[in-house]
Every structure is written in structure tokens, then in C-alpha cells.
N, C-alpha and C positions, 0 to 999 in steps of 0.2 A: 643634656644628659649629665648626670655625675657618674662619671668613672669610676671610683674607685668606695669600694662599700664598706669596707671594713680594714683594718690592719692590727697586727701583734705585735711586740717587741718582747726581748725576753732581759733580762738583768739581773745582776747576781745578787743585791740585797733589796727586798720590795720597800721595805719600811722609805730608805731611803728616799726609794723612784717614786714612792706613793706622795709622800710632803713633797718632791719636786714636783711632780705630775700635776699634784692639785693646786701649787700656786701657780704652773704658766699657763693651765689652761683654764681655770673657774675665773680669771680676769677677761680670759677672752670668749665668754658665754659660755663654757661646757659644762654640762652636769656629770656628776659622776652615777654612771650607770648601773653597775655593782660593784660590791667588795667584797673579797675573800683574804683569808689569809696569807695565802702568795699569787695573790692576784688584785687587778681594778680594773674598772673599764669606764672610759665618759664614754658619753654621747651630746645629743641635742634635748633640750627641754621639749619642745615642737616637733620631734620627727616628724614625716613625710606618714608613716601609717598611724601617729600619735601616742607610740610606745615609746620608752627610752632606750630606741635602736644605739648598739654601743657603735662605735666608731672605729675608740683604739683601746686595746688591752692590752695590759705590761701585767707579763708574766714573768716571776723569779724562778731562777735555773742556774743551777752548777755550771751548766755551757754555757752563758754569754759569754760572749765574747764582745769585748768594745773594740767599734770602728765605723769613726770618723767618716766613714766614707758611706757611712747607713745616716741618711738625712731626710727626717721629715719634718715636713712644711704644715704651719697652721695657720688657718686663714682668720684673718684679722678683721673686725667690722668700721675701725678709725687708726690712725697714727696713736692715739693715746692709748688704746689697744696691745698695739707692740710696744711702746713704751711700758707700758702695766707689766704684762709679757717679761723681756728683758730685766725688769728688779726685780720683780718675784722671784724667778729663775736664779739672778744672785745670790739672793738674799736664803734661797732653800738650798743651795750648794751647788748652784751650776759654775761654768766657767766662761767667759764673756769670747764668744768667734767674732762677734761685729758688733758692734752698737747700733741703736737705732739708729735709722738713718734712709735717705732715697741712695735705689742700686740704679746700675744704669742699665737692667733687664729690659726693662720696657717704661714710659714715660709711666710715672706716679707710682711707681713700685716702690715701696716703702719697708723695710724689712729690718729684722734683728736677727741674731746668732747665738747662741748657748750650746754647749754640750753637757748632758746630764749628768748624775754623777756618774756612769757608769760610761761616759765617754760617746756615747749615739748625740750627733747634730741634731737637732731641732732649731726651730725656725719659725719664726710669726710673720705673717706676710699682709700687708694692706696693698691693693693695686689701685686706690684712687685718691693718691693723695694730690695736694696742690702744688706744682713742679712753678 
């Protein structure tokens, strides 16, 4: 079962989150699902009913508020993966929380760290790497 179906974030400049959004996550398979003016949304090319179910949408809003302590995780298909992940992320304006690298969550956990520009953790996660 997948848990979790969908999620929002909200950020104070879209433009920004949009070029960060589409460089960490179009490395790690995701399409972008729609675009609006203060809004985006990926999803999967393949969903599960064959649409481009969105996944996550970043909506801009006078109320974001950044915090560090709102962290979400994307699942990775390889190490080179989160590595893609993490320079993208740089390189569009994020700021480095960890490096690639294995955590010691569970064996082959493989992970990176960025906070957006707008300060929200995100996270590229591979769980089979070679320990």
C-alpha cells in the first residue's frame, strides 16, 4: 500500500521554487504535472490509473512560512539519483543540509539534504544502496 497520495507546500516566490522544484525532482523521474502561474505540480509519467496523478504541488502564498522542520523525502531509483538530486538543488539555489552520502537509518540508506529557497528540507532517499 502507498500511504501517502498527494501533498502541498506553499512558498513565498513561485518562480523561484518552480526552477528549484524542476531541477531536484525531473533528475529523479518526475514529470511535471501542471503549471499555473502561482502554482506547479509533478507527478509520475506511469501513474497507477495512467493520468499524470500530481503528487506534489508548491503553491505561492504571502503566508509561507520557512521551517526547517517541514521535511520532505523523495524517493530515489539509484545513488546517482541523489547525487543528480543534490547538484541540481545547488546549482538552482538550494542550500546543502548533507551531502550524498549512506545514513545509518537502516543498512543501504543512501540520502542527501537541500533546503529550498524558501528554507523547507527536502530529501532524496535511495534504500538499496551497496553498504
Amino acid at each position: 500500500m502507498q500511504l501517502l497520495d498527494h501533498l502541498s507546500l506553499t512558498v513565498r516566490d513561485i518562480e523561484r521554487a518552480r526552477g528549484f522544484y524542476k531541477a531536484v525532482l525531473l533528475p529523479l523521474g518526475a514529470v511535471v504535472a501542471y503549471e499555473r502561474e502561482d502554482a506547479i505540480g509533478f507527478g509520475e509519467r506511469n501513474s497507477p490509473r495512467g493520468e499524470r496523478h500530481t503528487y506534489i504541488s508548491i503553491f505561492q502564498s504571502a503566508q509561507a512560512v520557512p521551517d526547517q522542520r517541514r521535511h520532505v523525502c523523495f524517493r530515489a531509483g539509484s545513488v546517482e539519483q541523489v547525487k543528480a538530486f543534490h547538484r541540481a538543488g545547488l546549482a538552482a539555489g538550494g542550500t546543502d543540509e548533507g551531502e550524498p552520502g549512506l545514513r545509518n537509518y537502516h543498512a543501504g540508506y543512501y540520502a542527501a539534504f537541500l533546503l529550498d529557497p524558501d528554507g523547507n528540507k527536502v530529501e532524496a532517499a535511495y534504500h538499496d544502496a551497496e553498504v
